[in-house]
N, C-alpha and C positions, 0 to 999 in steps of 0.2 A: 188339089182340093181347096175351096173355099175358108175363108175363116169365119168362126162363127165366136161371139162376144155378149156377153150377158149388160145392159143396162141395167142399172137397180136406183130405182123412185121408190120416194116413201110411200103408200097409199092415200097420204093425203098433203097436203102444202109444198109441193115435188118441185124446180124451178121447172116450167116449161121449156126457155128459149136452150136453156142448157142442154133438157133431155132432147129437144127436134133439130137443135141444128147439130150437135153430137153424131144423132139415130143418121141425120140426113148425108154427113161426109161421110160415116162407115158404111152405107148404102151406096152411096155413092160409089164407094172402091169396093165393091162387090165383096162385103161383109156383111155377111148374115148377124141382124141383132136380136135378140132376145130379150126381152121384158121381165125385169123381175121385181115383185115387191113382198112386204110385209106380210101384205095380207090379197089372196084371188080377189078375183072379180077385175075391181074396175080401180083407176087412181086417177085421186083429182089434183090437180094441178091450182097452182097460187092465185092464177088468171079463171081461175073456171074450166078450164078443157080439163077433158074425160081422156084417158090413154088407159086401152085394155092389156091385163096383165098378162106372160104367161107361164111365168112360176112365180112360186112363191118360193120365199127364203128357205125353207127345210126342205124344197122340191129338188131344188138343184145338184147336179153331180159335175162337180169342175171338172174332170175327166172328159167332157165334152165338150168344155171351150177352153178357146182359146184365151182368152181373158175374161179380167171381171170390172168393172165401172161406176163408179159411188155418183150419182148426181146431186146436186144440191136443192137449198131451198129448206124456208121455213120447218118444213117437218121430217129434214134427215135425221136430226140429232134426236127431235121424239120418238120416230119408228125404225131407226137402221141405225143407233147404237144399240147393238145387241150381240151376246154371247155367239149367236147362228152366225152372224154376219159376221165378227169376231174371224169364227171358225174357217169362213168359206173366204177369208182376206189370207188366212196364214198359208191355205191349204193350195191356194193359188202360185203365194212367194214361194213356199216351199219344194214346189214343183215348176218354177220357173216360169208360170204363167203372166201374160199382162196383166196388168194392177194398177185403178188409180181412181180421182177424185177430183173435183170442180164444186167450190164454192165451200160452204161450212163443213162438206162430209173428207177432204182431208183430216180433218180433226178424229174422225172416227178409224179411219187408218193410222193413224198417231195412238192410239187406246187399243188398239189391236196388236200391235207392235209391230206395224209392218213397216213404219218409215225408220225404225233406227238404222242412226251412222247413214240415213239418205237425204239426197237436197229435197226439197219439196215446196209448195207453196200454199193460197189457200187465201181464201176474207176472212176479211180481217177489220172490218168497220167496227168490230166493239172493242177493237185494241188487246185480243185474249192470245191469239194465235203464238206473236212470239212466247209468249209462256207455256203453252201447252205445249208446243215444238218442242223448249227448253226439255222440261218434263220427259219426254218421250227419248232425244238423242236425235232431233231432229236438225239439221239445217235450215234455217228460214230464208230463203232467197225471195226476196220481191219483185216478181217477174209474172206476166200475165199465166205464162206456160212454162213448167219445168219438166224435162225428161232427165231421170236419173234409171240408166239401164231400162229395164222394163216398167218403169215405174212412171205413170206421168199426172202429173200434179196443175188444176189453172184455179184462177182467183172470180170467176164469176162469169154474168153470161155473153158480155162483151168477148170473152177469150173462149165462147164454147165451140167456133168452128177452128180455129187453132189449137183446143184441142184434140178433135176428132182427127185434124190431120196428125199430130201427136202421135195417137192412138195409130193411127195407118201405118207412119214408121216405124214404129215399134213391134209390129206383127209382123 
């Protein structure tokens, strides 16, 4: 049986390069990806492109995939830090599902609690990251890609086809 894996963009300021070259290596290795944001409809990207959604955050039943994937960009931290997404990061760890983040929305799995006591990584251009790691119980490694167990962690879109293979290993 196939594995099947939820992307999740914000609805709006989403990083492109991260979400297509990500969607394109787990396509690639005949995983099925899923689309999920905020808010139905449509999500727009930093660049302008349009990527159609297809759940929405209170849609989804982890139960059905295999993993869950935070993408970065301008507007994670405005629409996917939230109690739902929160929810749907513990519900994942807690059952052993893949789990993880590229670009500012590591930080959001940092606030959910799902990096404690794990290595992780993340951007870091405004110099906040080691402190909110701190904060959390996090390990900050400075490495484009970090895989800790099921968990994998990259710092932006230069590392987003490493971390789709990431992702591949770890399913």
């Amino acid at each position: 049986m196939s594995k099947k894996v939820l992307l999740v963009i914000a609805s709006k300021e989403f990083q492109p390069v991260e979400y297509g070259k990500t969607k394109e290596v787990l396509e690639d290795n005949n995983i099925e990806v899923v689309t999920a944001s905020d808010a139905s409809g449509q999500a727009y990207a930093t660049d302008g492109s349009v990527v159609h959604i297809n759940l929405t955050l209170d849609e989804i039943d982890m139960s059905l995939f295999d993993g869950i994937f935070l993408i970065g960009g301008g507007g994670a931290m405005k629409y996917l830090d939230t109690g739902v997404m929160y929810n749907l990061l513990r519900t994942a760890q807690r059952e052993s599902r893949a789990y993880g983040a590229i670009c500012i929305s590591p930080r959001i799995l940092a606030a959910a609690g799902v990096l404690n006591g794990k290595k992780a990584t993340g951007w870091d251009s405004d110099d906040k990251l080691t402190e909110v790691f701190k904060k959390h119980n996090v390990e900050y490694v400075k490495e484009p890609v970090v895989v800790d167990g099921n968990l994998v962690t990259a710092v932006d879109p230069k590392a987003a086809e490493e971390f789709g293979k990431a992702i591949v290993k770890i399913l």
